[in-house]
MDTraj code that builds the backbone (N, CA, C; nanometers):
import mdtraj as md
import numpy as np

residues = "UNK UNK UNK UNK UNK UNK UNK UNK UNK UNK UNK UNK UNK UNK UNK UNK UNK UNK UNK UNK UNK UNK UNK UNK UNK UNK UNK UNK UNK UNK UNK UNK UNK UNK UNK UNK UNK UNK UNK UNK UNK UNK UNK UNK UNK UNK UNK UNK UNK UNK UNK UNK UNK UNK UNK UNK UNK UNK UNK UNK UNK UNK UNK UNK UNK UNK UNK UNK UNK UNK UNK UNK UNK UNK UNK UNK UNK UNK UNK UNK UNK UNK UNK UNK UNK UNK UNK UNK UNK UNK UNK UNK UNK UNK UNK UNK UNK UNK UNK UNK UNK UNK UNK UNK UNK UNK UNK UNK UNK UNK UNK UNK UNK UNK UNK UNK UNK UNK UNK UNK UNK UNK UNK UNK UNK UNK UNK UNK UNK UNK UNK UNK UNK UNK UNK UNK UNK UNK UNK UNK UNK UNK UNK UNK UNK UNK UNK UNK UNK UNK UNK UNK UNK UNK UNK UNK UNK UNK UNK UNK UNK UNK UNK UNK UNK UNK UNK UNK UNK UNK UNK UNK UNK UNK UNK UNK UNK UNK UNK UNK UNK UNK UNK UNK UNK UNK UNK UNK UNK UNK UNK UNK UNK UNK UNK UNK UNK UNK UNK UNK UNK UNK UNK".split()
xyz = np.array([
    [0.0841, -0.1201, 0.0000],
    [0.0000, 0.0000, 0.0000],
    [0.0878, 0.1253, 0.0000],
    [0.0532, 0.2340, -0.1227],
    [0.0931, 0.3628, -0.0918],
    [0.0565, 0.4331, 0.0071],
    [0.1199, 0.4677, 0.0994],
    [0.0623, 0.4843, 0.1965],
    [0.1083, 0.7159, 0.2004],
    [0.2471, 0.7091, 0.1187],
    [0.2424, 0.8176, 0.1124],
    [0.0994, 0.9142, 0.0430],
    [0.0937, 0.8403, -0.0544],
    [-0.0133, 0.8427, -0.1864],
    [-0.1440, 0.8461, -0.1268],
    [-0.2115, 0.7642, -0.0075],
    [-0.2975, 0.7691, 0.0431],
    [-0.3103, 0.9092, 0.1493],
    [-0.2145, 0.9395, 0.2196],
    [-0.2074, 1.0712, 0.3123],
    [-0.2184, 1.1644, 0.1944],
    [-0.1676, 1.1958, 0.1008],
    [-0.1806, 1.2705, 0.0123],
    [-0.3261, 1.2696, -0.0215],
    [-0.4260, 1.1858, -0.0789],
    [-0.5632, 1.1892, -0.0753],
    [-0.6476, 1.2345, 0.0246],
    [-0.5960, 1.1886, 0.1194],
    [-0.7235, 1.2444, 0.2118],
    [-0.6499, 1.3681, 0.2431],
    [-0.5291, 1.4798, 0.2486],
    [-0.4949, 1.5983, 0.2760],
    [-0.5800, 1.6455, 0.2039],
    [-0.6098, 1.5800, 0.0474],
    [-0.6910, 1.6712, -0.0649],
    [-0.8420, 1.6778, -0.0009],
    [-0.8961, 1.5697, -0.0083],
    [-1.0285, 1.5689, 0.1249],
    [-1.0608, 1.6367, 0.2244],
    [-0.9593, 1.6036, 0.2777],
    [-0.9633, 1.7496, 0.3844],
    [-0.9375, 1.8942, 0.3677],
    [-0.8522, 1.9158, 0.2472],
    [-0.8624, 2.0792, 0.2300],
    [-0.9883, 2.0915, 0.1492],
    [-1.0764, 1.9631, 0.0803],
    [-1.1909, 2.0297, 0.0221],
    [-1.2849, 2.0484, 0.1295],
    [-1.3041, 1.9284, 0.2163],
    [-1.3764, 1.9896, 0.3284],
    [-1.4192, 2.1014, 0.3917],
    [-1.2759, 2.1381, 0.4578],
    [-1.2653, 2.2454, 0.5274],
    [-1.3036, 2.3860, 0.4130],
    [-1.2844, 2.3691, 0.2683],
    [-1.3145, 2.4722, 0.1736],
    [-1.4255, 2.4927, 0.1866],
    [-1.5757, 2.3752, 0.1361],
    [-1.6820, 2.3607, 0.1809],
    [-1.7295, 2.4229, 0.2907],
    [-1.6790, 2.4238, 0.4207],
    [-1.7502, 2.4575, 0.5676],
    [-1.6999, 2.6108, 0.5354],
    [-1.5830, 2.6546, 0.4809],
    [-1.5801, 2.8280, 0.5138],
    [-1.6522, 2.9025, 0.3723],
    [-1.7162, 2.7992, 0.3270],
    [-1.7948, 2.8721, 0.1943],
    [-1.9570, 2.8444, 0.2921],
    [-1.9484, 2.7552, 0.3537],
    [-2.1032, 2.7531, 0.4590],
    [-2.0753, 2.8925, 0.5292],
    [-2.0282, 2.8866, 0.6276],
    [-1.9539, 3.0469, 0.7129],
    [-2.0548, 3.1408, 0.6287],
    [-1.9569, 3.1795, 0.4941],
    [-1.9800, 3.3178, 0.4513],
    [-2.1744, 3.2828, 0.3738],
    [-2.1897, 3.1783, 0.3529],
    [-2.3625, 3.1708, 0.3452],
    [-2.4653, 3.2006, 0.4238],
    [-2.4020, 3.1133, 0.5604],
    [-2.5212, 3.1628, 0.6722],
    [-2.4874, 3.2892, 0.7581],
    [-2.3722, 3.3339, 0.6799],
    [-2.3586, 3.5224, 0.7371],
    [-2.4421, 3.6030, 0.6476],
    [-2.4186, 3.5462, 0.5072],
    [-2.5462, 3.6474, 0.3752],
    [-2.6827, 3.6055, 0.4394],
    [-2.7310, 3.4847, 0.5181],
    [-2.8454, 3.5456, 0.5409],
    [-2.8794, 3.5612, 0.6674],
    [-2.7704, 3.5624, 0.7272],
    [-2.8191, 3.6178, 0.8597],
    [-2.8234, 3.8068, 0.7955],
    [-2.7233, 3.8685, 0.7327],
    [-2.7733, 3.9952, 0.6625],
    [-2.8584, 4.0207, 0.6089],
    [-2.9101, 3.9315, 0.5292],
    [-3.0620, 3.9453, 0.4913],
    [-3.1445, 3.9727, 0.5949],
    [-3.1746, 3.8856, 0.6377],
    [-3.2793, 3.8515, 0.7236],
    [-3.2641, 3.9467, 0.8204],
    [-3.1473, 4.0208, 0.9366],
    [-3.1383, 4.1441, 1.0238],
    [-3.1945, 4.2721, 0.8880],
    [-3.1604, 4.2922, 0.7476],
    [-3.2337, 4.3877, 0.7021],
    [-3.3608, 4.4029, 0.6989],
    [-3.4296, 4.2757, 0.6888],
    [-3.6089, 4.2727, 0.6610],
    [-3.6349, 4.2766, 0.7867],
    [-3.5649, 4.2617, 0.8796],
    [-3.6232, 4.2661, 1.0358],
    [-3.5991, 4.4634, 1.0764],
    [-3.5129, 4.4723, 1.0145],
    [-3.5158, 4.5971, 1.0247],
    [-3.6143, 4.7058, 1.0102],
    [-3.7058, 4.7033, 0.9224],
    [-3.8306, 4.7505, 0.8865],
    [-3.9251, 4.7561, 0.9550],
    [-3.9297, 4.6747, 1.0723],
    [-4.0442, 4.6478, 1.1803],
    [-4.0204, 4.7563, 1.2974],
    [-4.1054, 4.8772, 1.3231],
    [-4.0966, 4.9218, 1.4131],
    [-4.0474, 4.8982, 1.5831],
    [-4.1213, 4.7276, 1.5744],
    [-4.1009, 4.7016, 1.6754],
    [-3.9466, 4.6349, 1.7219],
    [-3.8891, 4.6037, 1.6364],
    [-3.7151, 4.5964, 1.6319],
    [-3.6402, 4.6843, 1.6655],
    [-3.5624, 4.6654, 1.7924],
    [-3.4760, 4.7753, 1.8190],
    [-3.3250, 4.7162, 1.8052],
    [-3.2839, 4.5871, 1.7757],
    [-3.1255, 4.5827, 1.7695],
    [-3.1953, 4.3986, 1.7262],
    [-3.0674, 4.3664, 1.6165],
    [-3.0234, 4.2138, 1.5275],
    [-2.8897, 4.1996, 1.5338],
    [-2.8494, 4.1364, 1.6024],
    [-2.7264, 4.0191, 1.6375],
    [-2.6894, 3.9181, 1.5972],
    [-2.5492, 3.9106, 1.5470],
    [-2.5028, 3.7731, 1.4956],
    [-2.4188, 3.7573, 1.5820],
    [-2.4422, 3.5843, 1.6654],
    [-2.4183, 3.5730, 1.7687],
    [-2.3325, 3.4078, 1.7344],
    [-2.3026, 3.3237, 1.8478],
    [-2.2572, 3.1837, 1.8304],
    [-2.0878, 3.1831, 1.7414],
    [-2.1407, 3.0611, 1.6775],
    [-1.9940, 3.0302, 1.5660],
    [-1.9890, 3.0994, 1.4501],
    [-2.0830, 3.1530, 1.3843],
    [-2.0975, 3.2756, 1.2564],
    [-2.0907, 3.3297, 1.3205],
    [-2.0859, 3.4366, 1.4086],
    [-2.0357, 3.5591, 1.4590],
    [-1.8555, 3.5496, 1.4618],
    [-1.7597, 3.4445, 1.4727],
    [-1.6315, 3.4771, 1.5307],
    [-1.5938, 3.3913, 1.3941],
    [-1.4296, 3.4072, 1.3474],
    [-1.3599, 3.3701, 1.2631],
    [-1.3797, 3.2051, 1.2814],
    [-1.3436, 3.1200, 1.1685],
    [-1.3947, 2.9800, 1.1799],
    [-1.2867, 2.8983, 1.2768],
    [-1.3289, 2.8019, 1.4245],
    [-1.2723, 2.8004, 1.4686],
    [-1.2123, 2.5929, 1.4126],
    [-1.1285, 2.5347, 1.4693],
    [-1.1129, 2.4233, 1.4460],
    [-1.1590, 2.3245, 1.5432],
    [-1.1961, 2.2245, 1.4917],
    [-1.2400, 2.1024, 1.5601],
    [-1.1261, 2.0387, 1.6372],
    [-1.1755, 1.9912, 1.7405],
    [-1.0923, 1.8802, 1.8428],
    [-1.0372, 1.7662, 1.7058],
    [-0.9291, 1.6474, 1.7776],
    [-0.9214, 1.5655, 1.7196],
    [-1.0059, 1.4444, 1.6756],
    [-1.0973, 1.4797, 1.7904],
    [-1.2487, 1.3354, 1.8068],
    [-1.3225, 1.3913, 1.7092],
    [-1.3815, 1.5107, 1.7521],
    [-1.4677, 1.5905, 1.6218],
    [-1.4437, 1.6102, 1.5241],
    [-1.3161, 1.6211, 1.4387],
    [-1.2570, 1.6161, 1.3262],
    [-1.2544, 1.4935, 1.2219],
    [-1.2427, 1.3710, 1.3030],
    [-1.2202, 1.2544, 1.2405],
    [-1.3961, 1.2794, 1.1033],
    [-1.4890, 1.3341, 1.1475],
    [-1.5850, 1.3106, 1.0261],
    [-1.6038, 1.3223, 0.9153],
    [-1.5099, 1.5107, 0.9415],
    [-1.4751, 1.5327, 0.7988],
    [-1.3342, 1.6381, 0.8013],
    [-1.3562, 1.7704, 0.7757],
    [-1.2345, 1.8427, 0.7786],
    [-1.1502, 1.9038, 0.9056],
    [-1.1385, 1.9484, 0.9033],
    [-1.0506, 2.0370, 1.0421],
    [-1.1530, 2.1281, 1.0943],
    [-1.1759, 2.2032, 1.0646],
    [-1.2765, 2.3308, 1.1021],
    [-1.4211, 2.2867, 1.1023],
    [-1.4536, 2.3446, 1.2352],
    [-1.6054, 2.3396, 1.2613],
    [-1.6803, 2.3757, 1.1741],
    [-1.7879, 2.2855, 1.1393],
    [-1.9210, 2.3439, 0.9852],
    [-2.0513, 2.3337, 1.0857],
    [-2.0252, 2.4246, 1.0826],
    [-2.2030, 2.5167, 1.1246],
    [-2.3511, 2.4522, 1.0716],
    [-2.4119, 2.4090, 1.1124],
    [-2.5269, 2.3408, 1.1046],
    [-2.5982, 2.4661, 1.0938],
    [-2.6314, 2.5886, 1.1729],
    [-2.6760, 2.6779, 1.1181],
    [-2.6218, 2.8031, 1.1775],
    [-2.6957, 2.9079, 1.1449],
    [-2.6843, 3.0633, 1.1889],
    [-2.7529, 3.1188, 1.2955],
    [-2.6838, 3.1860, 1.4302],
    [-2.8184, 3.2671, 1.5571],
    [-2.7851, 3.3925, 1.5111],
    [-2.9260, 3.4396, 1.5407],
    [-2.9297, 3.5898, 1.5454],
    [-3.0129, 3.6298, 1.6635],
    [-2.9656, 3.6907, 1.7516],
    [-3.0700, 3.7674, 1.8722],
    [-3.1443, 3.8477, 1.8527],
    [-3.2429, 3.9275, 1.8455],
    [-3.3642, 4.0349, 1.7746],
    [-3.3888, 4.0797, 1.9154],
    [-3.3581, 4.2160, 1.9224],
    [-3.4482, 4.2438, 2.1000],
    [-3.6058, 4.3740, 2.0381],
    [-3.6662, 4.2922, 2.0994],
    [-3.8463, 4.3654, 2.0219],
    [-3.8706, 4.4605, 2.1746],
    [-3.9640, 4.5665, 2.1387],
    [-4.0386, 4.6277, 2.2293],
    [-4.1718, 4.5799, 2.2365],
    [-4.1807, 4.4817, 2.1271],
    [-4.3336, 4.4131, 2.1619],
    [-4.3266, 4.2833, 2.0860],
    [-4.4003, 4.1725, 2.1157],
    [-4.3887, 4.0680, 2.0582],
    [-4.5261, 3.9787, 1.9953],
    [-4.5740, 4.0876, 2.0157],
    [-4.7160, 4.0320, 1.9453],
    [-4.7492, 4.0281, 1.7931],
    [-4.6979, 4.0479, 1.7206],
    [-4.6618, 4.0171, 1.6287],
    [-4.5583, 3.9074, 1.5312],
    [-4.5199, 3.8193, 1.5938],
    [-4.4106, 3.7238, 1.5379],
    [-4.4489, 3.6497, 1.3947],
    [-4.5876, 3.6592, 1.3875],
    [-4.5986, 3.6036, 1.2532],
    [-4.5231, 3.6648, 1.1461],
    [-4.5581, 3.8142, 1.1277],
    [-4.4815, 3.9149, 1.0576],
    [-4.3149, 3.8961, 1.0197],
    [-4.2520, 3.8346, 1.1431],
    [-4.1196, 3.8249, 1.1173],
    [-4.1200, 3.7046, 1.0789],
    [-4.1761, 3.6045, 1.1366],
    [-4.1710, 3.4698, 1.0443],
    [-4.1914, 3.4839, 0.8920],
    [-4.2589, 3.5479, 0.8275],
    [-4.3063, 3.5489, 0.7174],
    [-4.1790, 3.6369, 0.6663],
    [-4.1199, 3.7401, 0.6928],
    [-3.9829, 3.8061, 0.7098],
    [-3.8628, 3.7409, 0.6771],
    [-3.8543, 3.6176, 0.7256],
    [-3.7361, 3.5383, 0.7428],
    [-3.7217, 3.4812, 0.5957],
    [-3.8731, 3.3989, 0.6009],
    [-3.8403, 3.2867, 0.4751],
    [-3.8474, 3.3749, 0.3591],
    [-3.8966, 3.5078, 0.3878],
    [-3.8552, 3.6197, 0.2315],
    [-3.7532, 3.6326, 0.2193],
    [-3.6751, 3.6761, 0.3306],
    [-3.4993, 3.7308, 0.3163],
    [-3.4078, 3.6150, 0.2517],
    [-3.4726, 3.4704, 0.3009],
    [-3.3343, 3.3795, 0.2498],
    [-3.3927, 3.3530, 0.1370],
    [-3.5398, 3.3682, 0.0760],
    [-3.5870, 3.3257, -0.0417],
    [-3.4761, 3.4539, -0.1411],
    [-3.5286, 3.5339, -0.0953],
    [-3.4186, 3.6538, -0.1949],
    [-3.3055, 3.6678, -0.1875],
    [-3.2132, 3.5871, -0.0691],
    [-3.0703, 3.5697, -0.1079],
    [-3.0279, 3.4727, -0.1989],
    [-3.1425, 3.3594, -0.2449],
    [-3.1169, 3.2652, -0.3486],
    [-3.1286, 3.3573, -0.4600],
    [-3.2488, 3.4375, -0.4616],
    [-3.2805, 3.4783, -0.6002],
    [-3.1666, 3.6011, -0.6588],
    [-3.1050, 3.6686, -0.5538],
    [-2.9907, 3.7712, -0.5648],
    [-2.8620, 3.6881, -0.6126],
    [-2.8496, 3.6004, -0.5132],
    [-2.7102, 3.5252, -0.4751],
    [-2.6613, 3.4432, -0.5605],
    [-2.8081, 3.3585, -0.5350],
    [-2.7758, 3.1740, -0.5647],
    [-2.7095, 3.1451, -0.4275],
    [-2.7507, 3.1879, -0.3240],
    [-2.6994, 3.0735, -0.2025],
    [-2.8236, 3.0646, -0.1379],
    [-2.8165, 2.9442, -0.1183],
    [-2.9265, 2.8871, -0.0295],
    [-2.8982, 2.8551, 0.1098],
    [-2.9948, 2.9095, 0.2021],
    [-3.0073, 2.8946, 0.3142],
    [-3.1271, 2.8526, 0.3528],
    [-3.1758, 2.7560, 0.3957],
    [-3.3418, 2.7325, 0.4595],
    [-3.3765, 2.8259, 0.5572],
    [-3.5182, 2.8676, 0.5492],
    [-3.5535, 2.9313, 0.6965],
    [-3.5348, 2.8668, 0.8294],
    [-3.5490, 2.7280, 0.8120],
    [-3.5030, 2.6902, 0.9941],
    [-3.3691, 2.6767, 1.0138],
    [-3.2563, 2.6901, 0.9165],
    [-3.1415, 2.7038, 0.9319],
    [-3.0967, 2.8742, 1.0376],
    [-3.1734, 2.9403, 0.9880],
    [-3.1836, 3.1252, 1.0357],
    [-3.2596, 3.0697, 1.1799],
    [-3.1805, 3.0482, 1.2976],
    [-3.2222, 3.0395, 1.4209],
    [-3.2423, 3.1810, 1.4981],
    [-3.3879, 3.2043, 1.5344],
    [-3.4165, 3.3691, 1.5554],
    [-3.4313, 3.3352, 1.7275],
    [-3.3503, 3.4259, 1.7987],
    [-3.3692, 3.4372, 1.9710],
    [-3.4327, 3.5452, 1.9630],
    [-3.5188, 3.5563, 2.0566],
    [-3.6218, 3.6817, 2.0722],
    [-3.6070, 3.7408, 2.1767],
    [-3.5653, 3.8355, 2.2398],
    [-3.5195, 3.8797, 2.3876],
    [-3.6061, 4.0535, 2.3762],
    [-3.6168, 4.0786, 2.4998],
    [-3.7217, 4.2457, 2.5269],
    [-3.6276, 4.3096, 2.5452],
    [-3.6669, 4.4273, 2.5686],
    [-3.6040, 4.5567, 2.5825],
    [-3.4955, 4.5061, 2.7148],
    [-3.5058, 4.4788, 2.8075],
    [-3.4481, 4.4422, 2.8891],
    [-3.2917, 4.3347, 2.8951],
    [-3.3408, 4.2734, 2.7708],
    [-3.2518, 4.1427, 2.7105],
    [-3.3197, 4.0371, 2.7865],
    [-3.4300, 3.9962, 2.8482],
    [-3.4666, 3.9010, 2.8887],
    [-3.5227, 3.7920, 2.7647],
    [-3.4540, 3.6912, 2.7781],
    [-3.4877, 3.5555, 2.6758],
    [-3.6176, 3.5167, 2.6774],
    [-3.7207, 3.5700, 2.5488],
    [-3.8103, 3.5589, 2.5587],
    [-3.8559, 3.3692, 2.5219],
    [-3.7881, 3.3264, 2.3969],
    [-3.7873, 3.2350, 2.3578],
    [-3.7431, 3.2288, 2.1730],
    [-3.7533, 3.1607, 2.0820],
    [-3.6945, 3.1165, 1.9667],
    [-3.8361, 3.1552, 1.8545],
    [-3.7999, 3.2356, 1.7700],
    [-3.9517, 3.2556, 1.6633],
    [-3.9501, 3.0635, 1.5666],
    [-4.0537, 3.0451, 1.5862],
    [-4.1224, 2.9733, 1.5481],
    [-4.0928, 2.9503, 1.3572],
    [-4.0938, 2.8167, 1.3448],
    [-4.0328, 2.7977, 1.1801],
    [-4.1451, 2.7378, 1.1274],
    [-4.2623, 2.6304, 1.2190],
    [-4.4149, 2.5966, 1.1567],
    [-4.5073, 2.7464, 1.0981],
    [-4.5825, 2.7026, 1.0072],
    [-4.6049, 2.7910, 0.9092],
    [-4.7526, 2.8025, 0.9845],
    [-4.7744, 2.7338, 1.0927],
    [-4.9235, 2.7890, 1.1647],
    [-4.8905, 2.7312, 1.3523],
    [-4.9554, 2.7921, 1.4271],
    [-4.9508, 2.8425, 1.5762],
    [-5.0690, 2.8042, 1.6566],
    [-5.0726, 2.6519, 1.7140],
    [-4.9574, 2.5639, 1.7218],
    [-4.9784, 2.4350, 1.5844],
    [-4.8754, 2.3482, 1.5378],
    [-4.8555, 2.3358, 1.4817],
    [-4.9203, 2.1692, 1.4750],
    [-4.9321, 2.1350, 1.6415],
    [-4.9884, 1.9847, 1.6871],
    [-4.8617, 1.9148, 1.6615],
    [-4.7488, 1.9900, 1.6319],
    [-4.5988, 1.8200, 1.6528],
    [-4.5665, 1.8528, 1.7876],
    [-4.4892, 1.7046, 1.7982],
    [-4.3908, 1.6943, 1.9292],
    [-4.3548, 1.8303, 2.0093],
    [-4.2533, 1.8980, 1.8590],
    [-4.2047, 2.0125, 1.9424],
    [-4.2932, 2.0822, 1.9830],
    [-4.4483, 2.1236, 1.9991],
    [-4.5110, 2.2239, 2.0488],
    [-4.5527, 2.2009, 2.1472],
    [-4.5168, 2.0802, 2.2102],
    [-4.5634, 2.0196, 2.3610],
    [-4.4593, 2.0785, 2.4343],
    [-4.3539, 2.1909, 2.4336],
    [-4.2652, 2.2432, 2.5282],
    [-4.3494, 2.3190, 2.6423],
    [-4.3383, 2.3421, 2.7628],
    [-4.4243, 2.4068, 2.8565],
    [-4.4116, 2.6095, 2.8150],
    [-4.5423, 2.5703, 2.7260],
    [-4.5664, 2.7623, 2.7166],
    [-4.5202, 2.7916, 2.6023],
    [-4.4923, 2.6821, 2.4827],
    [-4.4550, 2.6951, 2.3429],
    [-4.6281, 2.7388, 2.2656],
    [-4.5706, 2.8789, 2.2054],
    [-4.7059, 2.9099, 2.1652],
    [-4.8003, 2.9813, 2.2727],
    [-4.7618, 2.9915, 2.3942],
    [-4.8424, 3.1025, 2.4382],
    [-4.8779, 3.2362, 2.3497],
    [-4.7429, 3.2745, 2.3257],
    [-4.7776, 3.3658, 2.2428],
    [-4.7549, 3.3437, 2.0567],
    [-4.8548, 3.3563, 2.0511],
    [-4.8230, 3.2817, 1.8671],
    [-4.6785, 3.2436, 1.8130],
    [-4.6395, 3.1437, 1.7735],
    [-4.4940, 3.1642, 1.6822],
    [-4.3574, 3.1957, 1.8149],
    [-4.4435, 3.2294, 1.9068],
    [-4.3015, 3.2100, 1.9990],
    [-4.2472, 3.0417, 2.0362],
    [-4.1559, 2.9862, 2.0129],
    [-4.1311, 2.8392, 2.0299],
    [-4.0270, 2.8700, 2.1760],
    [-4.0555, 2.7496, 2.2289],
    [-4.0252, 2.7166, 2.3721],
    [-3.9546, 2.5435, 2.3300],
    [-3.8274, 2.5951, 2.4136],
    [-3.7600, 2.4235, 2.4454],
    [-3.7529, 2.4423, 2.5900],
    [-3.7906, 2.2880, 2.6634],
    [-3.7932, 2.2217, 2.7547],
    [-3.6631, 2.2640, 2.8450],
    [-3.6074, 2.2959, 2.9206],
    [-3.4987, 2.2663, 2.9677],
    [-3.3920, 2.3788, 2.9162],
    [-3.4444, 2.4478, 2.8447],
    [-3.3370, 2.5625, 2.8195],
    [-3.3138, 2.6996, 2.8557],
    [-3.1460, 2.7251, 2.8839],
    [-3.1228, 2.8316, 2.9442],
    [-3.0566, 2.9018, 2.8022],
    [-3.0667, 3.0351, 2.7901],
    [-3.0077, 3.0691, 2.7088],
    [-2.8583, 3.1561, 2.7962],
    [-2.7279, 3.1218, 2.7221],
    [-2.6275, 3.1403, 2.8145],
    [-2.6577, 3.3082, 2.7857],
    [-2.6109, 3.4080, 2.9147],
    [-2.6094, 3.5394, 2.8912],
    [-2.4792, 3.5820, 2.8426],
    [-2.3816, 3.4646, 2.8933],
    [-2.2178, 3.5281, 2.7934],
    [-2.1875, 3.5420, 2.6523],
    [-2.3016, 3.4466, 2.5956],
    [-2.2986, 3.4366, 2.4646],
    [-2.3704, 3.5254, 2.3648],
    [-2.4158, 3.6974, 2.4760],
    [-2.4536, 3.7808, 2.4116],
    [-2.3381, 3.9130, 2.4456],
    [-2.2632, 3.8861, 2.4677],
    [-2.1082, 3.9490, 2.5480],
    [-2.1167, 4.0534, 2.4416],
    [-2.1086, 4.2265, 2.4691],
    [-2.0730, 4.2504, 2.3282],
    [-1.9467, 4.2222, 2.2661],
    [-1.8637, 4.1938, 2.2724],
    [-1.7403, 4.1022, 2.2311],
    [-1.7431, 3.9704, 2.1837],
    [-1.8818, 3.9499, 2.1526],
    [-1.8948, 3.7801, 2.1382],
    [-2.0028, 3.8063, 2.0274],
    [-2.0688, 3.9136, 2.0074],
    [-2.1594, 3.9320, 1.9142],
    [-2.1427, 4.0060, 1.8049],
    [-2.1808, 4.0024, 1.6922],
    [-2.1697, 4.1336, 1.5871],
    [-2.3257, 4.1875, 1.5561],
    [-2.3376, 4.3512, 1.5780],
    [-2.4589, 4.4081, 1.5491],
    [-2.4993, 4.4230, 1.4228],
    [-2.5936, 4.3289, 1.3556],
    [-2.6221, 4.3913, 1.1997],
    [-2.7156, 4.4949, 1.2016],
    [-2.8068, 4.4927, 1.3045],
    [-2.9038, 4.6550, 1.2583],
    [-2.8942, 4.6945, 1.4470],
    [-2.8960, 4.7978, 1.4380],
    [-2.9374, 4.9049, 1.5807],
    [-3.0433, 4.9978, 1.5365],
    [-3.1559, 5.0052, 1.5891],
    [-3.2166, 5.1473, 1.5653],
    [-3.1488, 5.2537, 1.5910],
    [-3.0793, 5.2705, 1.7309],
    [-3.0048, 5.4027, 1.7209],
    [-2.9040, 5.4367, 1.6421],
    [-2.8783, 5.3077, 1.4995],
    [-2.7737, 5.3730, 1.4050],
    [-2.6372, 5.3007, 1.4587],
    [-2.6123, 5.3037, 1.5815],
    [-2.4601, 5.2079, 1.6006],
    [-2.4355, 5.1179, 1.5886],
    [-2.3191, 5.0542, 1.5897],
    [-2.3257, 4.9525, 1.5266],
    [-2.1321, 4.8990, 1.5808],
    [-2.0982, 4.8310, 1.5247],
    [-1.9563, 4.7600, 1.5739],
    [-1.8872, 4.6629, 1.4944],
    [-1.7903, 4.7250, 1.4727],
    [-1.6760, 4.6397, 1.3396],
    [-1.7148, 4.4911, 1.3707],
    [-1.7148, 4.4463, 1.2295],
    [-1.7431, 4.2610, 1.2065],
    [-1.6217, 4.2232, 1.2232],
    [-1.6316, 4.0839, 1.2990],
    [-1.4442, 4.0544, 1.3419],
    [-1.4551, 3.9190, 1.2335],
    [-1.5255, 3.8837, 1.1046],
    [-1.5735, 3.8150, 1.0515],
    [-1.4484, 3.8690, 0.8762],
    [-1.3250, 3.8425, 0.8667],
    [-1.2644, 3.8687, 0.7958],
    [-1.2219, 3.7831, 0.6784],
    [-1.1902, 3.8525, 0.5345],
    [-1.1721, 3.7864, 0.4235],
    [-1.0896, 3.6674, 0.4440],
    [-0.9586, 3.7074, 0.4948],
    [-0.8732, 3.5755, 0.4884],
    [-0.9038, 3.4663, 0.5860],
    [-1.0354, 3.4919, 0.6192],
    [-1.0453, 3.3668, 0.7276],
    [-1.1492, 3.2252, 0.6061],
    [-1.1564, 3.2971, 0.4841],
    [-1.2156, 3.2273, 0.3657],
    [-1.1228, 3.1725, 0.2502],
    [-1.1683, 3.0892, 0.1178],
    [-1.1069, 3.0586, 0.0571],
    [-1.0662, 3.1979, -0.0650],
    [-0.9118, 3.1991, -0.0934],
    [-0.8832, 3.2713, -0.1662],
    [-1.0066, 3.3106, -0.3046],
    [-1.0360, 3.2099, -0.3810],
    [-1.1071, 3.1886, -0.5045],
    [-1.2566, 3.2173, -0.4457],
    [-1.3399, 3.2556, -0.3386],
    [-1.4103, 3.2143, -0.2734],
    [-1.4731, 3.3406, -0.3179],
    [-1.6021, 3.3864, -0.4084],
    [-1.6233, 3.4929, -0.4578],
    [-1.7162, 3.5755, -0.3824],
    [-1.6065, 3.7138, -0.4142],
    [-1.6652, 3.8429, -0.3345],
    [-1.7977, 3.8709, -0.2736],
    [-1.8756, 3.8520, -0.3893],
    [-2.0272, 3.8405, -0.4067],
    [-2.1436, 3.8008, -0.2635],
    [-2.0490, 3.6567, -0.2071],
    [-2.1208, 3.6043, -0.1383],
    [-2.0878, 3.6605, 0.0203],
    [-1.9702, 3.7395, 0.0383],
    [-1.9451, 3.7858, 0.1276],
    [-1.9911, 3.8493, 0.2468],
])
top = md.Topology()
chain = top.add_chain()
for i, resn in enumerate(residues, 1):
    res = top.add_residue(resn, chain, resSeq=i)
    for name in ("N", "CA", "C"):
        top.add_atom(name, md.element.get_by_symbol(name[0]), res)
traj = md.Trajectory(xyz[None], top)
């Protein structure tokens, strides 16, 4: 067995991999931008956050976690935090969401699903209200709507057992895509953390 010849194959595997996951990165950042712009429009929106592993440069996998596919962590999806002055309305932004990533296909050509765009809903206060809702009606009769108080208020979704961490809204841990008051804070989300050939466009 070539065995040099074989390390040589899977290096190629693995740099396509890892190419793959930082071309995911810069996808579920276009629509987490989308989607903080159409949220933008809603009076009741006062600040959209890109928060989690799309918020910070792509980090690398352990050696256990790696063995699946490339080196670098691939994002299953995108958070964004939304803090509302009212929440009675969530249908509106639901219907919001699956427009923004529908029109980053039709702009782009990148596809993102709407339940991929994970929306945290927090008040004026930053208190964790709960997760906007991805069923297209309120309640929906699956599993997931049996959480205690999922759907009290339309389209608000509730998990069982969950805390939402407060460090993981650090402003140092987050990037602001819309503020009503206009401010806002450098993206630490940089070109060379992507593939050279990796086009501008989708950025």
């Amino acid at each position: 067995m070539d065995r040099a010849g074989e390390g040589s194959r899977d290096q190629r595997r693995l740099n396509e991999d890892d190419r793959y996951t930082l071309i995911r990165y810069a996808h579920f950042r276009a629509a987490a931008e989308y989607v903080a712009a159409a949220f933008a429009g809603i009076p009741t929106v006062s600040r959209v956050a890109l928060f989690g592993s799309i918020a910070s440069p792509p980090g690398m996998e352990s050696t256990r976690a790696r063995a699946r596919r490339g080196h670098i962590h691939e994002p299953k999806d995108v958070d964004i935090a939304v803090w509302l002055d009212d929440a009675t309305d969530l249908e509106r932004l639901r219907l919001l969401r699956s427009r923004a990533v529908n029109h980053l296909w039709e702009e782009k050509e990148v596809g993102v699903a709407h339940h991929q765009v994970d929306v945290f809903l927090l008040d004026a206060a930053s208190t964790y209200l709960g997760r906007l809702c991805c069923f297209n009606q309120c309640p929906k009769h699956k599993p997931d709507c049996h959480a205690v108080n999922c759907g009290k208020i339309p389209f608000l979704r509730q998990h069982d057992g969950f805390v939402l961490d407060r460090d993981a809204l650090r402003l140092d841990r987050i990037q602001v895509l819309y503020d009503r008051t206009g401010q806002a804070q450098p993206s630490p989300f940089r070109r060379a953390d992507l593939p050279a050939d990796l086009p501008s466009r989708i950025i």
